[in-house]
LUMNU-83223 format. One record per residue (C-alpha): residue in one letter; residue number from 1; x, y, z. Coordinates in steps of 0.5 Angstrom, whole numbers, padded with zeros to 4 digits. Each point is the difference from the previous one (the first is absolute). Example, Ala and Ser with C-alpha at 12.3 -4.5 7.8 and 13.67 -1.06 7.14 Angstrom:
# residues 2
(r a,1,(0025,-0009,0016))
(r s,2,(0002,0007,-0002))
# end
This chain:
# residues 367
(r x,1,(0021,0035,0072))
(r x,2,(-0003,0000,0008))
(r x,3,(0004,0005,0004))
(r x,4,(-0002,0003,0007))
(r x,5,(-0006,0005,0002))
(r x,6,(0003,0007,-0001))
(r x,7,(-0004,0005,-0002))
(r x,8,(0002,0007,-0001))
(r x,9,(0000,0004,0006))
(r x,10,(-0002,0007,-0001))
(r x,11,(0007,0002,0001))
(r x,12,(0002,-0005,-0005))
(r x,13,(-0006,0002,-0005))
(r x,14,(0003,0005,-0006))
(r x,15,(-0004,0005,-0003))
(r x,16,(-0003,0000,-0007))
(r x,17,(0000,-0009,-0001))
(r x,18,(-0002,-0001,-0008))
(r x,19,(0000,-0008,0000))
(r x,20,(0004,-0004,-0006))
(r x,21,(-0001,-0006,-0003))
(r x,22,(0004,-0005,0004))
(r x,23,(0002,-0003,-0007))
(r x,24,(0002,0007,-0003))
(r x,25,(0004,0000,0007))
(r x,26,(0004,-0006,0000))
(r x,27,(0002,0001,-0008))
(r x,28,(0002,0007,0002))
(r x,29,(0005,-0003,0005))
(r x,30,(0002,-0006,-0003))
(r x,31,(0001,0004,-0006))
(r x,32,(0004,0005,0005))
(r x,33,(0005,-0006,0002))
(r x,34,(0000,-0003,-0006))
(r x,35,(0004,0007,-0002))
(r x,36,(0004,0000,0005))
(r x,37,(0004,-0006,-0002))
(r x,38,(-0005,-0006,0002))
(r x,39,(-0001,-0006,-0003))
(r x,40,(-0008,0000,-0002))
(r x,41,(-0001,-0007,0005))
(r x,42,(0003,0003,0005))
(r x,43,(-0003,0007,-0001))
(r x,44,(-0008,-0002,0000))
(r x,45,(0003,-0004,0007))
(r x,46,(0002,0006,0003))
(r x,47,(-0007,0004,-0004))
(r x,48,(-0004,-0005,0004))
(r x,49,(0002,0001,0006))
(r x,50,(-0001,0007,0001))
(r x,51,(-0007,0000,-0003))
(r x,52,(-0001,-0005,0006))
(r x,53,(0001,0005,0005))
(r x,54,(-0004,0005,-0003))
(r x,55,(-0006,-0004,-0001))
(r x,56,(0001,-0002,0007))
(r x,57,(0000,0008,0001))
(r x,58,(0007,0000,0002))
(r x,59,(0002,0006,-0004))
(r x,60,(0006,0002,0003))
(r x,61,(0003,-0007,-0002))
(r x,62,(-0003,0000,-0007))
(r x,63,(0001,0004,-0007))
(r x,64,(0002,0006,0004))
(r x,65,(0006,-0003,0001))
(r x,66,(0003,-0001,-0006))
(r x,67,(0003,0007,-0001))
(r x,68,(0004,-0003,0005))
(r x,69,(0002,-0005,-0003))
(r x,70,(0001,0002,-0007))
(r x,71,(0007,0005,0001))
(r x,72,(0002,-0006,0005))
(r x,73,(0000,-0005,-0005))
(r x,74,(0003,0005,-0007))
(r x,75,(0006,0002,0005))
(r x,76,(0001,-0008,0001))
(r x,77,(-0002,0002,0008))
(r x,78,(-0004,-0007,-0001))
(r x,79,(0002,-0006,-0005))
(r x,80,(-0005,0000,-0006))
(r x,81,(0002,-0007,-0002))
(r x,82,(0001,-0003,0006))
(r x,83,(0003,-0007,0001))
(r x,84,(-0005,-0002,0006))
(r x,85,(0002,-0007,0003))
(r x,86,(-0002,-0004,0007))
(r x,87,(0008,0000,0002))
(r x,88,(-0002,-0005,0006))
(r x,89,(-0005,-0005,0001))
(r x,90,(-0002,-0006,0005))
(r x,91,(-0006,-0004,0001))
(r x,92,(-0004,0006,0002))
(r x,93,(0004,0007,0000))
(r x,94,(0003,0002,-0006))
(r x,95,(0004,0008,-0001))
(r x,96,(-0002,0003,-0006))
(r x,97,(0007,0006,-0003))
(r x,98,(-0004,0004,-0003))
(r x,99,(0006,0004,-0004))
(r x,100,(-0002,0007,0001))
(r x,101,(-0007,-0001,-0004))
(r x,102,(-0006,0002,0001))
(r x,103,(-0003,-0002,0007))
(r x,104,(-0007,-0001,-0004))
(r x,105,(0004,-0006,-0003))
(r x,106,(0004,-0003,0005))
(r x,107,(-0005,-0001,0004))
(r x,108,(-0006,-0003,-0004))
(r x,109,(0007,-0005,0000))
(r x,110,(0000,-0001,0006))
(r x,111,(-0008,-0001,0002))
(r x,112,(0000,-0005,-0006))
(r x,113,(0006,-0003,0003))
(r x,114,(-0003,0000,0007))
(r x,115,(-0007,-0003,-0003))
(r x,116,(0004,-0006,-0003))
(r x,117,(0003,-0001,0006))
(r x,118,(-0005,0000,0005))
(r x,119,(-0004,-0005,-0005))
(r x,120,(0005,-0005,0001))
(r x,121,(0002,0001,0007))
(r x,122,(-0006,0004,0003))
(r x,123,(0004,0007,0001))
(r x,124,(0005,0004,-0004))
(r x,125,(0004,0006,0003))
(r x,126,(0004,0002,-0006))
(r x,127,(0003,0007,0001))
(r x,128,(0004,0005,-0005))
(r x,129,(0006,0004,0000))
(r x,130,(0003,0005,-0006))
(r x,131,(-0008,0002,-0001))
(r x,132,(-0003,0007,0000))
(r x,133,(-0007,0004,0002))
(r x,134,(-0005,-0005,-0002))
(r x,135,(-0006,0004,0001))
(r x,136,(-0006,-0003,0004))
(r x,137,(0002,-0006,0005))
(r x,138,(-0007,-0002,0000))
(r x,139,(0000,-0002,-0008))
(r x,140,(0005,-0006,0001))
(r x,141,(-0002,-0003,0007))
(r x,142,(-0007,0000,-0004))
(r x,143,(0003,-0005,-0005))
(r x,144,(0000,-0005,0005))
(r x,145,(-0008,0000,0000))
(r x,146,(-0001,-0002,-0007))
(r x,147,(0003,-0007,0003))
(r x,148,(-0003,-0001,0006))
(r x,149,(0005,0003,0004))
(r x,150,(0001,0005,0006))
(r x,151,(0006,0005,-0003))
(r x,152,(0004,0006,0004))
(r x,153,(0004,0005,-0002))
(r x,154,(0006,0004,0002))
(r x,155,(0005,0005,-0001))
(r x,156,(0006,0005,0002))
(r x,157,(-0002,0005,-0004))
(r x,158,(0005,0003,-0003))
(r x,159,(0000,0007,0002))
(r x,160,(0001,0002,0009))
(r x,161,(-0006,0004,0001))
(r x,162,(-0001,-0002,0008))
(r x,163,(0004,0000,0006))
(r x,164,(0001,-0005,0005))
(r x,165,(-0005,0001,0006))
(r x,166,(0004,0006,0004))
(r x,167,(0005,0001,-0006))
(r x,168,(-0001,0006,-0004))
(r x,169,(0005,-0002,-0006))
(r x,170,(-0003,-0003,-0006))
(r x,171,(0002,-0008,0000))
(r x,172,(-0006,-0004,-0001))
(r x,173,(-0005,-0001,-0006))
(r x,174,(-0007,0002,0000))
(r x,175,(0001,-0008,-0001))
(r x,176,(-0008,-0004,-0003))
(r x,177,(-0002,-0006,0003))
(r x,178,(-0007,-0004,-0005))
(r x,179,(-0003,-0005,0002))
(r x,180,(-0006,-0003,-0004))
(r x,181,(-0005,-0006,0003))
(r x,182,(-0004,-0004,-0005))
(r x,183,(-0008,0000,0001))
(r x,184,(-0006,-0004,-0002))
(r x,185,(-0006,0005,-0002))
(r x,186,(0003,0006,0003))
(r x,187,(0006,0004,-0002))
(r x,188,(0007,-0001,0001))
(r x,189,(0003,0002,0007))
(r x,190,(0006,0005,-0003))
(r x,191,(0004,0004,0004))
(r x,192,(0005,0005,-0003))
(r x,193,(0003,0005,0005))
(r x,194,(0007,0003,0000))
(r x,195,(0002,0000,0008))
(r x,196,(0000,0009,-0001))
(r x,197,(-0008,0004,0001))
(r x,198,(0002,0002,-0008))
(r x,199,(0004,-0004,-0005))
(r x,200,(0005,0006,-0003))
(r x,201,(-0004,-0001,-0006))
(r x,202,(-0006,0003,0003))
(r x,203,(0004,0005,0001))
(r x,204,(0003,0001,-0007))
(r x,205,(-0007,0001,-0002))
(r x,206,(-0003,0005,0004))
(r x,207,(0007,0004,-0003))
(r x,208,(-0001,-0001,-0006))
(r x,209,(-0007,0003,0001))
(r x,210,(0001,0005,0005))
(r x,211,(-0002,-0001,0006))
(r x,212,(0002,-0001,0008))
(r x,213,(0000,-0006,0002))
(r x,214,(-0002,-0002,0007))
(r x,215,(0002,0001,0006))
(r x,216,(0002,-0006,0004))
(r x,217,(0004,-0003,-0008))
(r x,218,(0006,0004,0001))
(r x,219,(0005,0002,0006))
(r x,220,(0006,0005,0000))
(r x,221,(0007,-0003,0001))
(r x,222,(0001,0005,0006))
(r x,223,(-0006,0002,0005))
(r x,224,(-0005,-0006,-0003))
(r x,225,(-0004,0006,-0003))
(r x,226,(-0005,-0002,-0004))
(r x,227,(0001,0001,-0008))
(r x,228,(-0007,0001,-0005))
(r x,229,(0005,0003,-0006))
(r x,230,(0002,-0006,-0004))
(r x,231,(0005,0003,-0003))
(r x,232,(0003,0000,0006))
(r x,233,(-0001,-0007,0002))
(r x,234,(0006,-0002,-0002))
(r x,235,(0003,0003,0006))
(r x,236,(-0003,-0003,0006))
(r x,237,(-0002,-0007,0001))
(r x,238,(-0007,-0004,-0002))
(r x,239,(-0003,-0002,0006))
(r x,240,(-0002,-0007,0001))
(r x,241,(-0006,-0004,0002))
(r x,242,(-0001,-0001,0008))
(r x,243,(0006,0003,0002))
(r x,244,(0006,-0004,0002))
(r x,245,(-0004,-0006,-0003))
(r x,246,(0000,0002,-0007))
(r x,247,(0006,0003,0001))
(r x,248,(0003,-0008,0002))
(r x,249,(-0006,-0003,-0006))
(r x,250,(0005,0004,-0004))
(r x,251,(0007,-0003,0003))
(r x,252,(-0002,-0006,-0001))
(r x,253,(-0004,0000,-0007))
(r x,254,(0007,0003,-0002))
(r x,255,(0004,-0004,0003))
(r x,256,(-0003,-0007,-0003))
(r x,257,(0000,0003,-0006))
(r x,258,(0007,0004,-0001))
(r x,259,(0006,-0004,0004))
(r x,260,(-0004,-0006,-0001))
(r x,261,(0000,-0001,-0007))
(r x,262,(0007,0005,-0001))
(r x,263,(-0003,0006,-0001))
(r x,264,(0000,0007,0003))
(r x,265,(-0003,0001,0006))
(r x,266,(0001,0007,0005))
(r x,267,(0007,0004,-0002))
(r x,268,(0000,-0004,-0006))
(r x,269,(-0006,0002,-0003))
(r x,270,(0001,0005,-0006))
(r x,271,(-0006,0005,-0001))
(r x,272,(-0003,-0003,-0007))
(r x,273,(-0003,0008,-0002))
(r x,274,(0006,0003,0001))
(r x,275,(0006,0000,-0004))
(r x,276,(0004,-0007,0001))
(r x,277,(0006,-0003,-0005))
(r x,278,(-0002,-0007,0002))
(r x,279,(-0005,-0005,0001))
(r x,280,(-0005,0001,0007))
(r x,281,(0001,-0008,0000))
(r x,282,(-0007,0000,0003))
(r x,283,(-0001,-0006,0005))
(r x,284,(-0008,-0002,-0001))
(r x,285,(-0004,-0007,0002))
(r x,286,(-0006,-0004,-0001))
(r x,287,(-0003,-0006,0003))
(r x,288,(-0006,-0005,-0002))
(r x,289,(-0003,-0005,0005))
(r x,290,(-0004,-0005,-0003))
(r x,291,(-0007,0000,0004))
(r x,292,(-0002,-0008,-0001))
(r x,293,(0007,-0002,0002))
(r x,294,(-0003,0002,0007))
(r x,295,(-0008,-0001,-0001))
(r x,296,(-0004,-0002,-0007))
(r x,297,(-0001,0007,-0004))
(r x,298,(-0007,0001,-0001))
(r x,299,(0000,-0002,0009))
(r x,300,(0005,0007,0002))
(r x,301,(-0004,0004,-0006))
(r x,302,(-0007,-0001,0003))
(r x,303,(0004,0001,0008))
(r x,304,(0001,0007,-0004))
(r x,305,(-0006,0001,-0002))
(r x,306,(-0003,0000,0007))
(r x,307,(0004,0004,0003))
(r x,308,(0001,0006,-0005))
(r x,309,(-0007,0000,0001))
(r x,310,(0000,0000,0008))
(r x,311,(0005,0006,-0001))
(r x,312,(-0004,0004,-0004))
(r x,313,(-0007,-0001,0002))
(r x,314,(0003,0001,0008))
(r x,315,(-0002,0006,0004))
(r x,316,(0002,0007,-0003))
(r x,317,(0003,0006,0003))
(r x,318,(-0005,0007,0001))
(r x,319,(0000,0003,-0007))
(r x,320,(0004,-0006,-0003))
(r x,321,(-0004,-0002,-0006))
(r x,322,(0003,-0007,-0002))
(r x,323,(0006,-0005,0003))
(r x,324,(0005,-0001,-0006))
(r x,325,(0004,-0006,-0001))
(r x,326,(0007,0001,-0004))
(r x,327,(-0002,-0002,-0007))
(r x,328,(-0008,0001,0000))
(r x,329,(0000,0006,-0003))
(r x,330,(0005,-0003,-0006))
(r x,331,(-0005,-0004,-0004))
(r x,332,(-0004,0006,0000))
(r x,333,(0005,0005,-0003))
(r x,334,(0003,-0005,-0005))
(r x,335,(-0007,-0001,-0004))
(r x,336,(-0001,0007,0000))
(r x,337,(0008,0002,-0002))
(r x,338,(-0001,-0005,-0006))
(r x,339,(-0007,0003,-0002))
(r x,340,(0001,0008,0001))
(r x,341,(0008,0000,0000))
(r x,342,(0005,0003,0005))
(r x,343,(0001,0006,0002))
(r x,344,(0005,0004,-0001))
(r x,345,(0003,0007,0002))
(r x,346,(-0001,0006,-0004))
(r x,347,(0008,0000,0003))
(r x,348,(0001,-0007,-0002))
(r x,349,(-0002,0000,-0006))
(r x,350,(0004,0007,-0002))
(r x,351,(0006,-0005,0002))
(r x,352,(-0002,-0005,-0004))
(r x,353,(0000,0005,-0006))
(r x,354,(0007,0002,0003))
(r x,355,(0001,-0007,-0002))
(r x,356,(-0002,-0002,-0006))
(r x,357,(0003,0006,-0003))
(r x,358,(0006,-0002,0003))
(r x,359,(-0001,-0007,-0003))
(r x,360,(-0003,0002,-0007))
(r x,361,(-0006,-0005,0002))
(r x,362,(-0007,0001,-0001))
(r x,363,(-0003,0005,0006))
(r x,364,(-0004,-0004,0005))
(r x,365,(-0006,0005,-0001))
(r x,366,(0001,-0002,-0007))
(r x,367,(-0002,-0006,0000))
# end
């Protein structure tokens, strides 16, 4: 899978990595799911789409979300065994309900579904309702790549982290937008970004392994102080990227995403890591565009070619090394996951044994 160029900043970097093989890390969390009540089919689905993150060096959206996952899905807080089904559909726009099933499956529907309409009417924009944290949004705008197709994808996320510009109260989403671009020689061009300077995962990392984060992350509710304790990052808000642009890339992303597809959205959005008695009913969409219905394929993928090229070889900066383009540095870091494995955590991979334990699984480190 091709997802975006994010390497792990020193801030994001943990301590003492040891790599496992990705296929001891897929059988791990698909057994883990499969524990927990999903059927086999769906729990390799939702195994592959978190290994993607991970070999694409997203780490925060990857293995090291499953214990989150796990006591959702044992307390029923997400459906195991999900009836997901596309409730509207026209020509080129479909709504998938998701029925409170994990977001990893109701949007590998969606992005399949939006494929197969752009394929007969040149885009498909197929939005989701009633889903749940989904992982790294890169992986389903990616889909679309594999068929000659741009893709893009959104969310309100299901958790308030950021204020409204000048608001000091929680009401939006640190709410991801991915966009995936086709290329010819060249890498893909793939952008995942949340519309906060930290996705919250970062921050539950540098928790869960002890250390600040920085500042510039997270501010306090009452003076705009800043906050570098992560434990005490659910007290203040994330800021956003660019300021009030950020902060209305948020709002809009949202809204496209919740009202629109009958989802929660501002007030209505129930925080997925607390203590909830009902679904988050997540609102998510995707887009593919078909490439040839605007010029031949091979044509736009070599006019990428030249230009990610011009963009990279321009003139640099004082002390900058090399000019990166989102998803050069992806290929690179797939081909070394696959062969040296991912890195884990010492913290994760106690987690994970906490896991195993609790599931009666063979222990990742075991196997």
């Amino acid at each position: 899978m091709i997802i975006e160029d994010r390497t792990r900043s020193a801030e994001e970097a943990g301590p003492a990595d040891s790599p496992v093989p990705v296929e001891a890390v897929r059988a791990f969390i698909a057994d883990a799911l499969a524990a927990c009540g999903l059927p086999p089919a769906d729990a390799a689905v939702v195994a592959q789409r978190m290994i993607d993150a991970d070999l694409a060096g997203i780490d925060t959206h990857g293995i090291a979300r499953l214990p989150q996952y796990v006591p959702w899905l044992r307390r029923g807080t997400i459906n195991p065994r999900p009836t997901i089904r596309i409730a509207e559909r026209g020509p080129a726009t479909a709504v998938v309900d998701g029925d409170n099933g994990m977001g990893h499956l109701v949007m590998t529907l969606a992005a399949e579904t939006a494929i197969a309409l752009a394929r007969e009417a040149g885009v498909g924009w197929v939005g989701a309702r009633r889903s749940n944290h989904a992982g790294a949004g890169g992986v389903y705008a990616a889909l679309a790549l594999e068929h000659g197709m741009i893709g893009i994808y959104g969310a309100a996320s299901s958790a308030n982290h950021m204020a409204v510009s000048g608001g000091a109260e929680p009401m939006l989403g640190t709410n991801p937008i991915a966009v995936a671009i086709p290329a010819g020689e060249e890498p893909p061009v793939v952008l995942d970004i949340a519309t906060s300077v930290s996705s919250f995962g970062a921050i539950r990392k540098h928790m869960l392994e002890g250390r600040p984060i920085p500042e510039g992350w997270v501010i306090d509710r009452t003076e705009g102080k800043p906050i570098t304790d992560p434990e005490r990052a659910a007290e203040g808000t994330l800021l956003p990227i660019g300021g009030y642009k950020g902060s209305g890339l948020a709002l809009v992303i949202g809204l496209l995403a919740g009202p629109l597809n009958r989802a929660a959205f501002g007030r209505d959005v129930q925080d997925f890591g607390g203590d909830r008695d009902r679904e988050t009913n997540t609102g998510q969409f995707v887009i593919a565009l078909d490439v040839a219905r605007f010029l031949p394929l091979p044509v736009f993928k070599a006019e990428i070619d030249r230009h990610i090229r011009d963009l990279r070889n321009s003139q640099r900066l004082p002390g900058v090394e090399r000019i990166r383009v989102p998803g050069g540095e992806r290929s690179r870091r797939m081909r070394e996951r696959l062969r040296d494995g991912v890195p884990l955590t010492a913290a994760l991979l106690r987690q994970l044994d906490d896991v195993a334990a609790q599931l009666g699984i063979a222990p990742l480190r075991a196997r």
